[in-house]
N, C-alpha and C positions, 0 to 999 in steps of 0.2 A: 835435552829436555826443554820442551819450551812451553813457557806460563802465558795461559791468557794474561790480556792485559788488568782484568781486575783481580786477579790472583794476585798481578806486582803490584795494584797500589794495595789490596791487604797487607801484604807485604813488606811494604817500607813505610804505614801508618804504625804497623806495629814497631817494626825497628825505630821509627822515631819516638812512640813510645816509649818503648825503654829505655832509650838513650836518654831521653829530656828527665824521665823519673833518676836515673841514676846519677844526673849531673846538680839534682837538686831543684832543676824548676820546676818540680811542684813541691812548694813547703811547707809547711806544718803551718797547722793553724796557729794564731798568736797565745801567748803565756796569758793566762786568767790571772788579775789580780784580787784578791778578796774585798768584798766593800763592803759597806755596816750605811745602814740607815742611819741619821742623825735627823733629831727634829729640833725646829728652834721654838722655844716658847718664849713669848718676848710680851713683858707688860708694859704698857706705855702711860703716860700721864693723863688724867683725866681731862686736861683740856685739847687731848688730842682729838680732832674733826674725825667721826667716823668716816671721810671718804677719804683721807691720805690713802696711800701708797707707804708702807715701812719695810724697808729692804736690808736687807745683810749686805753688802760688800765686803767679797773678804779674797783671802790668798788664794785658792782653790779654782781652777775653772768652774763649777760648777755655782762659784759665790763671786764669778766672771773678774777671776784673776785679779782685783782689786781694781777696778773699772766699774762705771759704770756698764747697764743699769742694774747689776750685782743678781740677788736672788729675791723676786719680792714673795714676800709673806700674803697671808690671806688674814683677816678678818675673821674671826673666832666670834668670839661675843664683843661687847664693849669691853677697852680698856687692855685687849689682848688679841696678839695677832702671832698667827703658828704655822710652819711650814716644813718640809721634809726632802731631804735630797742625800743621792748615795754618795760616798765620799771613799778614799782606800782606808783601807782597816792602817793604823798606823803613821798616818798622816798628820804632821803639825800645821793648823789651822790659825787662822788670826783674822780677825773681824768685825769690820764699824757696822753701827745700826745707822739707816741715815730716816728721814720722810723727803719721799719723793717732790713732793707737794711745788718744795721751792729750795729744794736740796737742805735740808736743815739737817745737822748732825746732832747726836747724843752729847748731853754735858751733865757735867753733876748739878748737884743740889744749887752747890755755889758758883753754880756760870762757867766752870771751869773745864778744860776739855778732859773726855775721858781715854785713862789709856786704851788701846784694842784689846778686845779680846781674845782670846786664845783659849787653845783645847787639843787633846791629841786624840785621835779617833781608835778609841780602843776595839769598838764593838758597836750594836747599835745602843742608842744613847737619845737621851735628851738634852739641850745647854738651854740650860735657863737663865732671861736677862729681864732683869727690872730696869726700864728707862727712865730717871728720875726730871728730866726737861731737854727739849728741844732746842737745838739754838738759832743764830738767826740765819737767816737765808746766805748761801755763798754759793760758791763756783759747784760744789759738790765732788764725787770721787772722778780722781782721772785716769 
């Protein structure tokens, strides 16, 4: 019996097909992990310049690993600034508020630094923060 010659390469496209399918190199799409919305609603002091920049840096890629320039918020109205990003369902978070402006971080009432914050992404969510003063200009997150 003898095959034309596009008969053998149908042929052996097919036998390479099935070979390459059953050795695994075609794989399965990748595992879906579940993610929740999470929004930040962030009050800032009223001597804050409405044209800063006030960003989350935090643990998460998507709050850019704790690196700068992290995740900036937007401008709500005065006095509040709100943003939204997916995150995994289950994920322990942790979180400076900084203003862009001249890297100035969060501090309390009395000058003092505040711990980070944190949260665990149960679902989608909102983390609400009141920032009580800014402090002075430094290096900002590294």
């Amino acid at each position: 019996m003898n095959l034309s010659l596009s008969a053998k390469w149908f042929l052996l496209v097919s036998l390479v097909s099935v070979v390459l399918a059953g050795c695994g190199a075609i794989e399965p799409p990748p595992q879906q992990y579940p993610h929740a919305t999470v929004s930040f609603d962030v009050k800032v002091p009223t001597d804050t310049p409405a044209n800063v920049v006030v960003t989350v840096v935090g643990s998460d890629p998507s709050l850019g690993s704790d690196t700068a320039p992290g995740f900036r918020l937007r401008r709500a109205r005065e006095g509040q600034y709100t943003g939204s990003v997916r995150l995994p369902v289950g994920a322990e978070v942790s979180f400076d508020l900084w203003v862009e402006d001249a890297w100035r971080s969060e501090i309390s009432a009395e000058g003092t630094a505040v711990p980070r914050h944190s949260f665990r992404v149960d679902g989608d969510m909102t983390v609400e923060v009141t920032v009580a003063r800014w402090g002075e200009p430094s290096q900002g997150p590294r």
